[in-house]
MIGU-830626 format. One line per field, with one value per residue: x, y, z of N, C-alpha, C in turn; residue number from 1. Coordinates in nm, 2 decimals. Layout:
n.X c(X,...);
n.Y c(Y,...);
n.Z c(Z,...);
ca.X c(X,...);
ca.Y c(Y,...);
ca.Z c(Z,...);
c.X c(X,...);
c.Y c(Y,...);
c.Z c(Z,...);
k c(NUM,...);
# end
This chain:
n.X c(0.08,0.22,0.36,0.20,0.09,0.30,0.35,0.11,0.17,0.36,0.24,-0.01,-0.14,0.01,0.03,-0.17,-0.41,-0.37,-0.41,-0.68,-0.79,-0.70,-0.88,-1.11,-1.12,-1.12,-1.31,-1.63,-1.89,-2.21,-2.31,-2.12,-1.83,-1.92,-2.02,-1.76,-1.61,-1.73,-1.71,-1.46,-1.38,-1.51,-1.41,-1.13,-1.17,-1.15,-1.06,-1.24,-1.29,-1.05,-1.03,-1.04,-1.28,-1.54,-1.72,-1.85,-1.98,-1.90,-1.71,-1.58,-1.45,-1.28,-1.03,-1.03,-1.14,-0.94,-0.70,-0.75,-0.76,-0.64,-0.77,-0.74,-0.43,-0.49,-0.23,0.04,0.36,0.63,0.81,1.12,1.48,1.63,1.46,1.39,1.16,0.89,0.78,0.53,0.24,0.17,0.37,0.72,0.90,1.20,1.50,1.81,2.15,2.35,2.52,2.77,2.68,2.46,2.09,1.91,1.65,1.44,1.47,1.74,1.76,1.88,1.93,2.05,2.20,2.26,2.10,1.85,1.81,1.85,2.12,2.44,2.64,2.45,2.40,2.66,2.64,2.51,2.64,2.73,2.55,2.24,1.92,1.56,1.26,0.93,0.62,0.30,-0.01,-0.35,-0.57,-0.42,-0.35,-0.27,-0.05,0.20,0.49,0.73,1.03,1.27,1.32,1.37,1.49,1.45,1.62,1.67,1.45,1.35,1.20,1.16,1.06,0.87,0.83,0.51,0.46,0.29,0.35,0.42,0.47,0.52,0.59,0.81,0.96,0.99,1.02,1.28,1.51,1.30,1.19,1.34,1.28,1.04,0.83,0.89,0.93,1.20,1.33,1.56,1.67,1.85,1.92,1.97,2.13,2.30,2.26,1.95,1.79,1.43,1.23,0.95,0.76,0.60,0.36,0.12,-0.22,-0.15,-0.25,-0.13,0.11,0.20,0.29,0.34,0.44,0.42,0.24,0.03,0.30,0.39,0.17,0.33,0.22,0.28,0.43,0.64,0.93,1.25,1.30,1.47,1.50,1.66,1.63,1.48,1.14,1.24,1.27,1.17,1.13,1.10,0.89,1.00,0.73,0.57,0.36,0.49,0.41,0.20,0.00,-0.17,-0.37,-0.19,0.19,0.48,0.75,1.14,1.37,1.66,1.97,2.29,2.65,2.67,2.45,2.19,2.11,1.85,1.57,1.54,1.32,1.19,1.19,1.18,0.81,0.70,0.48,0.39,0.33,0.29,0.49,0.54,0.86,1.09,1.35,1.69,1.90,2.20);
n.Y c(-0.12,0.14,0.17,0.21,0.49,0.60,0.62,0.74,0.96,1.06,1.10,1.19,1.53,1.77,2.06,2.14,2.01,2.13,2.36,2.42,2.33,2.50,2.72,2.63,2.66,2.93,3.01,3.17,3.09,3.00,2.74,2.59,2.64,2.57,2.30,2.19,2.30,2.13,1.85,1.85,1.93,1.69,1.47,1.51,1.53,1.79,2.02,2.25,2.36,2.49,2.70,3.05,3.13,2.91,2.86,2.65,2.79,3.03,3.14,3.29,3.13,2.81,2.87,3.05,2.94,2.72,2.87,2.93,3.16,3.09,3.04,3.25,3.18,2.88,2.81,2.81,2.97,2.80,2.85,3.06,3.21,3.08,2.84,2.69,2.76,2.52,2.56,2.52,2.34,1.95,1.73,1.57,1.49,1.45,1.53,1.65,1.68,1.84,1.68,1.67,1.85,1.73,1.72,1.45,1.27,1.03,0.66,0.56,0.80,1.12,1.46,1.78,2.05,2.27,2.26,2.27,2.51,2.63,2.75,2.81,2.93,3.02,2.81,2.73,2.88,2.71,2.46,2.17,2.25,2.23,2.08,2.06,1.92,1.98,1.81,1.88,1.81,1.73,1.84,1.96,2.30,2.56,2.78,2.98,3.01,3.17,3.03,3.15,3.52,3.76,3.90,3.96,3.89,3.80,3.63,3.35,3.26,2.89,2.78,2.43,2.08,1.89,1.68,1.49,1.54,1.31,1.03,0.79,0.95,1.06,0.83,0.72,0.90,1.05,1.32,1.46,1.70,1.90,1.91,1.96,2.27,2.60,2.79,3.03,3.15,3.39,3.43,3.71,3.66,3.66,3.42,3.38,3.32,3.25,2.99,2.91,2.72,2.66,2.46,2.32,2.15,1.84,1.99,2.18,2.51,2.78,2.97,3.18,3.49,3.73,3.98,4.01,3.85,3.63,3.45,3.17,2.97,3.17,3.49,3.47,3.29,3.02,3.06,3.05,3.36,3.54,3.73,3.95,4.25,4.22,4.36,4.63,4.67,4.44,4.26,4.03,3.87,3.63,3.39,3.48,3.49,3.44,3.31,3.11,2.79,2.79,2.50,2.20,2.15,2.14,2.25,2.35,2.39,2.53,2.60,2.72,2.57,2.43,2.63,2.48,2.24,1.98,1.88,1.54,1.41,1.44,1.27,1.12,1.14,1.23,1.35,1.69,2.10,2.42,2.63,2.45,2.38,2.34,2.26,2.37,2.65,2.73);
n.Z c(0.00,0.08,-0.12,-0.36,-0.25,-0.29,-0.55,-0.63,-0.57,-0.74,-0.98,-0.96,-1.03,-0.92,-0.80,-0.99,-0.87,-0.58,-0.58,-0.67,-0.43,-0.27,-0.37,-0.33,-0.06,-0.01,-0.08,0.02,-0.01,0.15,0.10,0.03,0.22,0.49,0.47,0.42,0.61,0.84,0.76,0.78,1.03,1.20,1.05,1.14,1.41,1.55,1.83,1.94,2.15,2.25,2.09,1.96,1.89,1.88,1.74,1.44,1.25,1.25,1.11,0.80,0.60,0.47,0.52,0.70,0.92,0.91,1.00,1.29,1.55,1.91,2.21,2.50,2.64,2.63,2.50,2.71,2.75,2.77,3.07,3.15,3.09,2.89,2.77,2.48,2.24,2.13,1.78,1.68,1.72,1.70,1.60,1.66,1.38,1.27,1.51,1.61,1.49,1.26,1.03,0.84,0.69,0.65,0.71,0.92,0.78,0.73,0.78,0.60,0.46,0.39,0.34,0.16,0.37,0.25,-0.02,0.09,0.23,0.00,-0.11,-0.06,0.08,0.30,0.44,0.54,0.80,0.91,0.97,1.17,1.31,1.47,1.47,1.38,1.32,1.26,1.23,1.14,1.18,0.99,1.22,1.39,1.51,1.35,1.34,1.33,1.55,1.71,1.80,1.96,2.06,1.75,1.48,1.16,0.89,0.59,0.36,0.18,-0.09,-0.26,-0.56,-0.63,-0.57,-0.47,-0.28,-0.04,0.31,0.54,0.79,0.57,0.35,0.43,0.46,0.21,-0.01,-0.16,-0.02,0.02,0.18,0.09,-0.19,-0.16,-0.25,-0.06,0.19,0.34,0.59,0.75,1.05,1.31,1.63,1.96,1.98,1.78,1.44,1.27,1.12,0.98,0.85,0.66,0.51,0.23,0.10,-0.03,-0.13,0.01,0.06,0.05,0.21,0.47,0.58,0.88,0.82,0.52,0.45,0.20,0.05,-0.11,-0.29,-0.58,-0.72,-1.01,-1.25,-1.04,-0.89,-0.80,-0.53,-0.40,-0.16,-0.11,0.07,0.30,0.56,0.67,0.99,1.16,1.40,1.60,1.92,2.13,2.14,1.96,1.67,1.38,1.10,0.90,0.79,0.51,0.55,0.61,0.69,0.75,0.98,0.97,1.17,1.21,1.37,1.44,1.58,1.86,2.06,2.09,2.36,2.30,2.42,2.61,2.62,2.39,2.07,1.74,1.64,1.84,2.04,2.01,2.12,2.07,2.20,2.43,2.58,2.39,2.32,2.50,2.49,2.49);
ca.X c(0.00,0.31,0.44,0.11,0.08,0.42,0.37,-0.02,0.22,0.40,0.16,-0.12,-0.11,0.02,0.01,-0.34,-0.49,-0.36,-0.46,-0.83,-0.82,-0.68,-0.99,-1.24,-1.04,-1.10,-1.47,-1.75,-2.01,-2.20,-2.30,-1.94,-1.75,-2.01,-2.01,-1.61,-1.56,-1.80,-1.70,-1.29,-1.35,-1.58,-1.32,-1.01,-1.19,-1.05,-1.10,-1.30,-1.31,-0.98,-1.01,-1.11,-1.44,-1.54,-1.86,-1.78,-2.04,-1.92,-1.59,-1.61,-1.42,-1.25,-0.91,-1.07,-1.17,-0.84,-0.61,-0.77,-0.65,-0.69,-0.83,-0.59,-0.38,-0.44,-0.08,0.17,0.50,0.75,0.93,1.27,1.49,1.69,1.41,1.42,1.03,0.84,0.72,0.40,0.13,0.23,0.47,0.84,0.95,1.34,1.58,1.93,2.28,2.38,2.65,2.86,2.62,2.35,2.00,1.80,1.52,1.43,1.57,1.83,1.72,1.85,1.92,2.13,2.17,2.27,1.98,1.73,1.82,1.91,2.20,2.57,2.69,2.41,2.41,2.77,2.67,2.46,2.76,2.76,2.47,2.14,1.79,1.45,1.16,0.81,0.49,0.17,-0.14,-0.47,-0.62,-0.38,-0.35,-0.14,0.00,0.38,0.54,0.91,1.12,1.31,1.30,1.45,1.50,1.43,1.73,1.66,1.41,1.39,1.09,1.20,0.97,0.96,0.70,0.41,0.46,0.25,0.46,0.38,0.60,0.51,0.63,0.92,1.05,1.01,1.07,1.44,1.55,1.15,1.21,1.42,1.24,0.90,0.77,0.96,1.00,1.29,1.33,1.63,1.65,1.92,1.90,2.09,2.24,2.31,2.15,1.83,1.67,1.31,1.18,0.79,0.80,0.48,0.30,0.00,-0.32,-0.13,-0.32,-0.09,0.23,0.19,0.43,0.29,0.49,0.43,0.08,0.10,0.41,0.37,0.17,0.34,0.12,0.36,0.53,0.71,1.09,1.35,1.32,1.55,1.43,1.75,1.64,1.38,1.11,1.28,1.21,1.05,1.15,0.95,1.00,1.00,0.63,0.46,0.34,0.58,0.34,0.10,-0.02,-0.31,-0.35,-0.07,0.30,0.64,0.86,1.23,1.47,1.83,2.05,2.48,2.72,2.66,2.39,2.07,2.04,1.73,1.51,1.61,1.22,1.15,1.27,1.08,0.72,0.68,0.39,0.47,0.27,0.32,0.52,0.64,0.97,1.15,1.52,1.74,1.98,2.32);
ca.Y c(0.00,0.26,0.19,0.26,0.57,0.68,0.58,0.83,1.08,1.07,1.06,1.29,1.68,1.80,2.19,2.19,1.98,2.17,2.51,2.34,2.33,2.66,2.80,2.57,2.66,3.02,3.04,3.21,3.08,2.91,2.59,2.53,2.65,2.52,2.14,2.17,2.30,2.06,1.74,1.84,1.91,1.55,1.36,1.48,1.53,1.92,2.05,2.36,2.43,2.58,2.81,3.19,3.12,2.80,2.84,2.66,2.83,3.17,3.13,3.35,3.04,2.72,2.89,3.12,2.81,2.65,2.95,2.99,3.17,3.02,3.14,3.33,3.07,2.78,2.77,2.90,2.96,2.76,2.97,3.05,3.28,2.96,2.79,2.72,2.66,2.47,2.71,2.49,2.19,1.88,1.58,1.56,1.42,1.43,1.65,1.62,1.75,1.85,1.61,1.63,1.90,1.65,1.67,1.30,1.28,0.90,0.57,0.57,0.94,1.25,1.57,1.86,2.17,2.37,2.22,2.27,2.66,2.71,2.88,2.69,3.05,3.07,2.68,2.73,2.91,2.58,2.31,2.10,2.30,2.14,2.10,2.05,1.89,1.93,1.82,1.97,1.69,1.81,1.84,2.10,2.46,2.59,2.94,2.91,3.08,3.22,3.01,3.31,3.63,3.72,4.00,3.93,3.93,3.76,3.53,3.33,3.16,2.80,2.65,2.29,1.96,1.93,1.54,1.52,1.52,1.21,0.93,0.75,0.99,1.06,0.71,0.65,1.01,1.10,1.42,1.52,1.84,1.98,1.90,2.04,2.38,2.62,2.99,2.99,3.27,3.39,3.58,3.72,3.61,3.70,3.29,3.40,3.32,3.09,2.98,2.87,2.69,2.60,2.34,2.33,2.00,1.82,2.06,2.30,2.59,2.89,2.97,3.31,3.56,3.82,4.09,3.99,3.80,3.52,3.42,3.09,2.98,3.34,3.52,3.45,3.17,3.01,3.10,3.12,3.46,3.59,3.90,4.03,4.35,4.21,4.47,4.69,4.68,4.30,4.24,3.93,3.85,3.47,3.31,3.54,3.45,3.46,3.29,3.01,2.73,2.74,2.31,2.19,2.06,2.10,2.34,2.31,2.49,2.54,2.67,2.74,2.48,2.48,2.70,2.42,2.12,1.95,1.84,1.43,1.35,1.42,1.18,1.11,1.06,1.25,1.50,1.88,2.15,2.56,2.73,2.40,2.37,2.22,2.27,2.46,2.75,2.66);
ca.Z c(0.00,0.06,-0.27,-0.45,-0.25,-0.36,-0.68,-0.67,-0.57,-0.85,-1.11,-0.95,-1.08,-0.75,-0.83,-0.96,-0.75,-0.44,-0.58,-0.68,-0.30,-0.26,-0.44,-0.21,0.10,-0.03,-0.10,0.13,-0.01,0.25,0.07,0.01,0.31,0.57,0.51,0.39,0.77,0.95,0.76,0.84,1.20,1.25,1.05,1.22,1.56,1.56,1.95,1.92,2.27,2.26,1.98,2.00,1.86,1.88,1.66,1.32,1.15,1.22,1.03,0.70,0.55,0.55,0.56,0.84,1.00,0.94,1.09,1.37,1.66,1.97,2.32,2.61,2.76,2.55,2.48,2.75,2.67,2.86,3.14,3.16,2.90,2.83,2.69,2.35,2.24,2.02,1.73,1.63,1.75,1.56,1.60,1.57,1.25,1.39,1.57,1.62,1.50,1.09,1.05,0.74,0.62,0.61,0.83,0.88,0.73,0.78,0.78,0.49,0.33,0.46,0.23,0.27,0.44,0.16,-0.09,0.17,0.22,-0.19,-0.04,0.06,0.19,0.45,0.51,0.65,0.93,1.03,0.98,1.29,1.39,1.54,1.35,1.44,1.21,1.31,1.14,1.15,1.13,0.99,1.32,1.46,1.51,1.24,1.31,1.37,1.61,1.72,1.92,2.06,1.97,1.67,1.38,1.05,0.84,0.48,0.33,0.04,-0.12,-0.32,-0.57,-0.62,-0.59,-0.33,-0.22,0.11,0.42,0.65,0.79,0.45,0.20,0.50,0.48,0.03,-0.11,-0.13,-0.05,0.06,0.21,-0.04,-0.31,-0.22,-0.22,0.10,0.19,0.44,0.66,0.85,1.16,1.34,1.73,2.07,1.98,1.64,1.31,1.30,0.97,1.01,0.67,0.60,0.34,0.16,0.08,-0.16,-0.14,0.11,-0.05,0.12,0.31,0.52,0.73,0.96,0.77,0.40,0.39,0.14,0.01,-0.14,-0.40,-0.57,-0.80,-1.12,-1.25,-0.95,-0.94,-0.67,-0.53,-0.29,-0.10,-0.01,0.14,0.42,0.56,0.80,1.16,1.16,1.50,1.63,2.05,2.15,2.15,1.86,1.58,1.23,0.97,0.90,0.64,0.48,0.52,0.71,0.64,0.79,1.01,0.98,1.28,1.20,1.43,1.45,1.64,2.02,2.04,2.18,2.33,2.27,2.53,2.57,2.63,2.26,1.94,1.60,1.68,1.99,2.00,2.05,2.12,2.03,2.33,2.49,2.60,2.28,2.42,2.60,2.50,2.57);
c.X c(0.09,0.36,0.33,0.07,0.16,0.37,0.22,0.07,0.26,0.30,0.03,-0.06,-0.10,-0.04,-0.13,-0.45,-0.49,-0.43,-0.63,-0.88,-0.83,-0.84,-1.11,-1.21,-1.09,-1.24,-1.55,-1.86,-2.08,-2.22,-2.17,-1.91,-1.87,-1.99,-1.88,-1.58,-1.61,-1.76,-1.53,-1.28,-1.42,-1.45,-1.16,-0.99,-1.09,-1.09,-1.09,-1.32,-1.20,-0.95,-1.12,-1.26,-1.44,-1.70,-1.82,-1.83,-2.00,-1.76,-1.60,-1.55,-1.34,-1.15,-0.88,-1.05,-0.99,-0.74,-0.66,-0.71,-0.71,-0.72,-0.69,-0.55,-0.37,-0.28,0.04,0.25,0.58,0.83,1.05,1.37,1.58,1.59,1.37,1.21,0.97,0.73,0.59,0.35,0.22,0.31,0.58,0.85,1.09,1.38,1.70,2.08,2.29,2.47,2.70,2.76,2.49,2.24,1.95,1.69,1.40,1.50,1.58,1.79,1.80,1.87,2.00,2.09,2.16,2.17,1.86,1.71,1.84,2.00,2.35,2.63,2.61,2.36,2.52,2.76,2.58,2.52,2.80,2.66,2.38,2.00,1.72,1.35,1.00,0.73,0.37,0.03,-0.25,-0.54,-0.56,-0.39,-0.24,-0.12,0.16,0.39,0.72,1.02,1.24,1.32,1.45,1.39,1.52,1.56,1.72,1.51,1.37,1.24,1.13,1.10,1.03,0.79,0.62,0.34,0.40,0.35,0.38,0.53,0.63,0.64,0.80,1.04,1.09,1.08,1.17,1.45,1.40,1.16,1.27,1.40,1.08,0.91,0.83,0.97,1.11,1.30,1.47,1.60,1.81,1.84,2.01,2.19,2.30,2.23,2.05,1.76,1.53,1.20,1.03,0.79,0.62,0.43,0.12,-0.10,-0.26,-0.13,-0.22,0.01,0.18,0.29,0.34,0.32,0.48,0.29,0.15,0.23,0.37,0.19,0.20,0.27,0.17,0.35,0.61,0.88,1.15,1.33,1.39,1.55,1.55,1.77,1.49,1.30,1.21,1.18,1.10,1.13,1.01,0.97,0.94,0.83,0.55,0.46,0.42,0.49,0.24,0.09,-0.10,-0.31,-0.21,0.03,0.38,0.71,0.96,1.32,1.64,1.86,2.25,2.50,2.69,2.55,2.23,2.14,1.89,1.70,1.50,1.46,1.16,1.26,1.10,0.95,0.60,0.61,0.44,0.30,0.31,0.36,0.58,0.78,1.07,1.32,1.56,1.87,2.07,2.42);
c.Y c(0.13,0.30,0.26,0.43,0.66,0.70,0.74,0.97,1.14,1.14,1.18,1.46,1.74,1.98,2.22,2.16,2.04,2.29,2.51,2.39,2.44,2.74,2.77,2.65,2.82,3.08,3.09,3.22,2.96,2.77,2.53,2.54,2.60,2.37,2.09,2.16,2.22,1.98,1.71,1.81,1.79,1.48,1.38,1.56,1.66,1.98,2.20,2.40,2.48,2.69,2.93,3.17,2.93,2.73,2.77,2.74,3.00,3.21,3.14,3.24,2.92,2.78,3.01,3.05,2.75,2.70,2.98,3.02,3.09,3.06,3.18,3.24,2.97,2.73,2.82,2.89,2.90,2.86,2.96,3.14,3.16,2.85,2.79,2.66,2.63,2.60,2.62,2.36,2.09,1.75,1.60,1.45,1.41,1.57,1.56,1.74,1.74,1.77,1.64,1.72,1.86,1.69,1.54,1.35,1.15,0.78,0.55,0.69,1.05,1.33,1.68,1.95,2.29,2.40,2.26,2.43,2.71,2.78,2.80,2.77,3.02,2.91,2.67,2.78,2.78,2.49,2.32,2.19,2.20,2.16,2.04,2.05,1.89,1.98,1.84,1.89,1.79,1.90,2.02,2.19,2.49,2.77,2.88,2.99,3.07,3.16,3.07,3.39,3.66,3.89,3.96,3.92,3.91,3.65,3.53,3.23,3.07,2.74,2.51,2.21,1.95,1.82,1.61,1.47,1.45,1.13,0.83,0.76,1.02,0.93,0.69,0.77,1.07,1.26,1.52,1.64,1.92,2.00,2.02,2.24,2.43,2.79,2.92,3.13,3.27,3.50,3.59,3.74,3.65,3.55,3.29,3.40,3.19,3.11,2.89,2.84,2.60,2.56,2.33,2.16,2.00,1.91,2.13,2.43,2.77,2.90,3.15,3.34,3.65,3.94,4.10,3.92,3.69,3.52,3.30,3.03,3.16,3.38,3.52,3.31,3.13,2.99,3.12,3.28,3.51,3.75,3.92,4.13,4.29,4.32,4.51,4.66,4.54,4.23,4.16,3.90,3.68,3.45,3.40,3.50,3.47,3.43,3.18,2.97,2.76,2.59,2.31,2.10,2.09,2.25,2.28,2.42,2.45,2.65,2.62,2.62,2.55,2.57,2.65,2.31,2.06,1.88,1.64,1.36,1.32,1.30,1.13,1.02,1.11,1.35,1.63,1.97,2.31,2.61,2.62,2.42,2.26,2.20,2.39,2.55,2.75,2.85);
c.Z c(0.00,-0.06,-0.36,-0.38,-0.27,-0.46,-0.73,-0.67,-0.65,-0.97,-1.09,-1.03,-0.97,-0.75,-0.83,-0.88,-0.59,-0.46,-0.65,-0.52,-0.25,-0.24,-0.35,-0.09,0.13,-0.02,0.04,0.12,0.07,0.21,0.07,0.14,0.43,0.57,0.48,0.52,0.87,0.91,0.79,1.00,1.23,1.18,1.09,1.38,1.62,1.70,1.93,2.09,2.29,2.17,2.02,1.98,1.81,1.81,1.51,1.20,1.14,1.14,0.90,0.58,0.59,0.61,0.64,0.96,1.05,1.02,1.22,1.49,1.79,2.12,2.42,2.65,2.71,2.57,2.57,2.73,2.81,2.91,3.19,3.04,2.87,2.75,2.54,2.29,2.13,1.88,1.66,1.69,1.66,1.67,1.57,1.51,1.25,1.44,1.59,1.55,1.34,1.10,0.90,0.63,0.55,0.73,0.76,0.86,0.80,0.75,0.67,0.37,0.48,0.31,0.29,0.29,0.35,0.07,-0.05,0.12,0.05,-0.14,0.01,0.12,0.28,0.53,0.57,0.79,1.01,1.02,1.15,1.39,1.41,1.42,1.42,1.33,1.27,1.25,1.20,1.11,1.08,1.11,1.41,1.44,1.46,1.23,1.40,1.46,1.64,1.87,2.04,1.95,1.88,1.56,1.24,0.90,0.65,0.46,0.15,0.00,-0.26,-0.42,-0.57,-0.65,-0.43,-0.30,-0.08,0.20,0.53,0.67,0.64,0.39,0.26,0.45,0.32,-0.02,-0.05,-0.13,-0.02,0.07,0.14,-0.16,-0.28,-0.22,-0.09,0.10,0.35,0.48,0.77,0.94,1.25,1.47,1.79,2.06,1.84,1.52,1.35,1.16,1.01,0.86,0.69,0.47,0.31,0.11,0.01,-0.07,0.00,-0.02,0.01,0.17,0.33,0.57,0.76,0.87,0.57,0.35,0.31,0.06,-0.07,-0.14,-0.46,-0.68,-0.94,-1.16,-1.18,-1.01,-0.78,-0.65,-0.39,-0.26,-0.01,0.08,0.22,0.48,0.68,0.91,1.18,1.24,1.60,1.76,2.04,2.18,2.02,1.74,1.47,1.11,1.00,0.76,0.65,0.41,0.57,0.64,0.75,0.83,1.07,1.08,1.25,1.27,1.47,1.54,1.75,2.10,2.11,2.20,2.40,2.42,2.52,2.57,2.39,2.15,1.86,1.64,1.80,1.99,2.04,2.04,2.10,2.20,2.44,2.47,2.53,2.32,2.46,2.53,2.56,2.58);
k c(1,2,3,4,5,6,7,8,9,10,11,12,13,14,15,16,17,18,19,20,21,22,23,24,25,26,27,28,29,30,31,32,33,34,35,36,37,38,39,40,41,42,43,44,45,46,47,48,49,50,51,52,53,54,55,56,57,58,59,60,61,62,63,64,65,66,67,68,69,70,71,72,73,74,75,76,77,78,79,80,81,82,83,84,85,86,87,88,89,90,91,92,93,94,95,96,97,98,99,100,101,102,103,104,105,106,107,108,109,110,111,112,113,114,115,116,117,118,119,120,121,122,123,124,125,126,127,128,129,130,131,132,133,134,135,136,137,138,139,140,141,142,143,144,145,146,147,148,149,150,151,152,153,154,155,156,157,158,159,160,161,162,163,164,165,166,167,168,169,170,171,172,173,174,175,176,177,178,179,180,181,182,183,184,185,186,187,188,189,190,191,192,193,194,195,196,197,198,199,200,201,202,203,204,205,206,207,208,209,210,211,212,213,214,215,216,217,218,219,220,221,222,223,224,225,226,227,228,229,230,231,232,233,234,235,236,237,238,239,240,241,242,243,244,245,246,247,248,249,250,251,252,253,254,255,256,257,258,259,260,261,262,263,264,265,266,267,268,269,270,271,272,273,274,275,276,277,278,279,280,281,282);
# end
């Protein structure tokens, strides 16, 4: 059965069919967005009692529905300024150390650092640094947030392919994260630099930032574009919001040599939530 769902991956029209979705996702007309948003939240049992409004019907759409924010407190932020914290709900997919310019991906795939970022200048500053993978199930609350505060310094949006990101597509498709769809964002931080990459995936209809709105799908013909002059003054503090999917995939954390280490409770698999205490700030 994995093989054949590789194999659909392949073969399906990933682009259109995600931006098909897009367009659903998009709509406010109530026939549509009304049983779109009631038959998501019954089949992946979405917990509306922690979200700001917890009415489904009062959500102008699905991808109203799907961002939603979530009530006071919900999420506290792990305390301590050494805490390094989780920047979304979700699952880790790994963590660990760049070795040889490589991150894991899964057993017998990783991909590199430089490929990942489009960039082998600003992948040097993460050789022998640490990384951090975490996926984002339907179900969760998909607004990202800033594992410490941080200042905006570059970001780069990658096209590519828009293979779904599960353990699946983790374990068969080489090089996954590198290949799909990604805006990568760096910031400059009191531990140095931190890149923070939202990888895009099948019918992920969106990639947002706080400071720029959508990013990904771009309103062109998709092309590398490297926004070398970043907005001024996009100074983010530790627990606030940076961006969001519209439909959920994948946030990647790179950071310099020495700089975290990870909390030993977590390894591939292990649920996470927005504002735990993902590691420690060395």
């Amino acid at each position: 059965m994995d093989q054949l769902f590789i194999l659909l991956q392949h073969l399906l029209p990933q682009h259109l069919l995600s931006r098909a979705v897009g367009w659903l996702a998009r709509s406010e007309i109530p026939w549509i967005k009304r049983p779109f948003i009631r038959a998501f939240a019954s089949r992946f049992d979405v917990n509306m009692q922690e979200a700001a409004e917890p009415d489904l019907d009062a959500y102008p759409s699905f991808n109203a529905f799907f961002t939603r924010a979530l009530a006071d407190g919900a999420r506290p932020l792990a305390e301590g300024d050494s805490a390094l914290l989780c920047p979304a709900d979700g699952s880790i997919s790994q963590l660990g150390n760049i070795e040889a310019g490589q991150l894991f991906q899964a057993k017998g795939h990783r991909f590199s650092c430089a490929e990942l970022l489009g960039d082998a200048e600003r992948a040097m500053d993460f050789e022998r640094g640490s990384f951090a993978t975490v996926y984002l199930s339907p179900r969760d609350y998909h607004r990202v947030h800033m594992p410490v505060a941080g200042e905006l310094s570059a970001q780069t949006y990658i096209p590519g392919a828009l293979f779904s990101v599960n353990q699946v597509t983790a374990e068969h498709v080489d090089r996954l994260f590198a290949r799909n769809e990604r805006l990568v964002c760096y910031f400059d931080t009191e531990q140095g630099p931190m890149a923070m990459v939202l990888v895009g995936a099948m019918i992920v209809a969106g990639i947002q930032t706080v400071w720029s709105g959508q990013v990904a799908p771009p309103p062109r013909e998709p092309r590398t574009v490297n926004y070398r002059h970043a907005p001024d003054g996009i100074s983010l503090k530790r627990g606030e919001e940076m961006g969001r999917f519209l439909l959920g995939s994948t946030v990647i954390l790179l950071f310099p040599e020495n700089t975290v280490t990870w909390e030993s409770q977590f390894a591939a698999g292990s649920p996470t939530c927005m504002g735990e205490r993902l590691g420690t700030l060395r």
